[in-house]
Each structure stands twice: as structure tokens, then as C-alpha cells.
N, C-alpha and C positions, 0 to 999 in steps of 0.2 A: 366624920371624915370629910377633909376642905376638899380631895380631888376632884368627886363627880362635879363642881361645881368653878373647877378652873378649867376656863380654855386658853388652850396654849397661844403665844402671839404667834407662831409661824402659823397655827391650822388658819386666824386670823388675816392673815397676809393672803393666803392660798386661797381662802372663799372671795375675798376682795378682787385679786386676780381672776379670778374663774368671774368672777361679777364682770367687771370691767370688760374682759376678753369673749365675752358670750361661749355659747356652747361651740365648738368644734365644728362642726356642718352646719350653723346660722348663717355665715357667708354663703356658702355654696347652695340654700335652699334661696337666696334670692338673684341666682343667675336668671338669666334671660334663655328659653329655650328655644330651639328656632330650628324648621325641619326643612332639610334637603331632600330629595329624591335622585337617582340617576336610573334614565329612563332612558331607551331607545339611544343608550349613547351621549346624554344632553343630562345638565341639571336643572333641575324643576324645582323652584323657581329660576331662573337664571341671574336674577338680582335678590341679594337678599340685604331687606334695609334691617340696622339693629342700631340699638342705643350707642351715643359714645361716653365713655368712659365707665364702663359695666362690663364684667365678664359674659361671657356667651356660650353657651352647648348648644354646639351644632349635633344634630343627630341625622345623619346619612344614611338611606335606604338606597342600597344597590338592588333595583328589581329587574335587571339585565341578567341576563344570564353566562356573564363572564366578568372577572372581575377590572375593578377599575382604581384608581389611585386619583384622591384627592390630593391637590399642588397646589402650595401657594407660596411665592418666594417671600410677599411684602407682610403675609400671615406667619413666616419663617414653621409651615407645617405643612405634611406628608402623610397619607395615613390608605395603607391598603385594604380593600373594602370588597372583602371576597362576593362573590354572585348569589344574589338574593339573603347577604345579610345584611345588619345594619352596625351602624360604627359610630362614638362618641369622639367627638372634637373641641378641645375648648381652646377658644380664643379670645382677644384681649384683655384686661379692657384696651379699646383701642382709641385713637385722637381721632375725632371725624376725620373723614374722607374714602376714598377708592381703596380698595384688596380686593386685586384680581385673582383669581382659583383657575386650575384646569383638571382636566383628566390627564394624566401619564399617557393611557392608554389609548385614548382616543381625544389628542389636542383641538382634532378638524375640526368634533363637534361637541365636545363635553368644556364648554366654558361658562364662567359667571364673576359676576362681582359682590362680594357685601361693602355693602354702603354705612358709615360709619356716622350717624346723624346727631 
């Protein structure tokens, strides 16, 4: 019997693609991770320098005890970050330069920039 011993050209095509295209989360295992805080109203760091042109997960820890809203118009992202948890954000890849962020909640004093290097 010739079957066991034919492989068909599409399974061929499909293993070549899957080659080619890597696994499915190989991108996403070499983002860049990079931790925020929001503390006493303020973000901690208050500069946050990251690679340019790389994806980024920011991970944000609200350890305040009311919540607060990361803002960023030139990051075109928003993301509410209930009291004492923490919250995933990704952003760019981005072209060097400035992306300003604030708090919603608290502009006076929850501000920072990531630096796009």
C-alpha cells in the first residue's frame, strides 16, 4: 500500500508556512516588559525609557486606594485601573521620541512620559 508513504503537497505547503510564520506567541514572548506603579497619586517611575521600534507591556500597579485611569492621547490609549489592582497595556512599536501619559483622575499629580529611544 503506496499511501502511508505519500505526503500530500498542501500538508507540505502548511508545515512550510507554520515554519516560516513561527509559532503563534513567538512575537509576543519577545516584547519588552516594563513596570509602572501608581502611588500616592503619582506614577512611579515618572519617565519610562523603552526601546524604539518594539512592542511594549506596560504592566500597571494601582497601589492607591481608589482607582485611577491611565491617558495617553499620543499613545492613542486609556485604560481604568481599579484600586490596588494591576492592569496590562501594550503599546507601540513606537518611533523614538516623547509620549506623554496622565492620570484621568488625578492630572495635578499623576503624570509621566515613556521615552521612545
Amino acid at each position: 500500500m503506496r499511501s502511508h508513504r505519500f505526503f500530500p503537497p498542501i500538508a507540505l505547503v502548511l508545515v512550510c508556512i507554520a515554519l516560516l510564520a513561527g509559532a503563534p506567541g513567538a512575537a509576543r514572548a519577545a516584547d519588552v516588559e516594563v513596570q509602572l506603579v501608581i502611588k500616592n497619586h503619582r506614577f512611579e517611575p515618572a519617565e519610562l525609557k523603552v526601546p524604539a521600534g518594539q512592542r511594549v507591556k506596560l504592566v500597571v500597579h494601582n497601589q492607591d486606594s481608589t482607582p485611577e485611569e491611565f491617558e495617553s492621547h499620543s499613545l492613542n490609549r486609556e485604560k481604568v485601573i481599579p484600586a490596588g489592582a494591576k492592569a496590562t497595556i501594550f503599546i507601540g512599536p513606537l518611533k523614538a521620541g516623547r509620549y506623554e501619559f496622565f492620570g484621568e483622575y488625578n492630572e495635578a499629580t499623576a503624570k509621566g512620559v515613556v521615552i521612545a529611544e
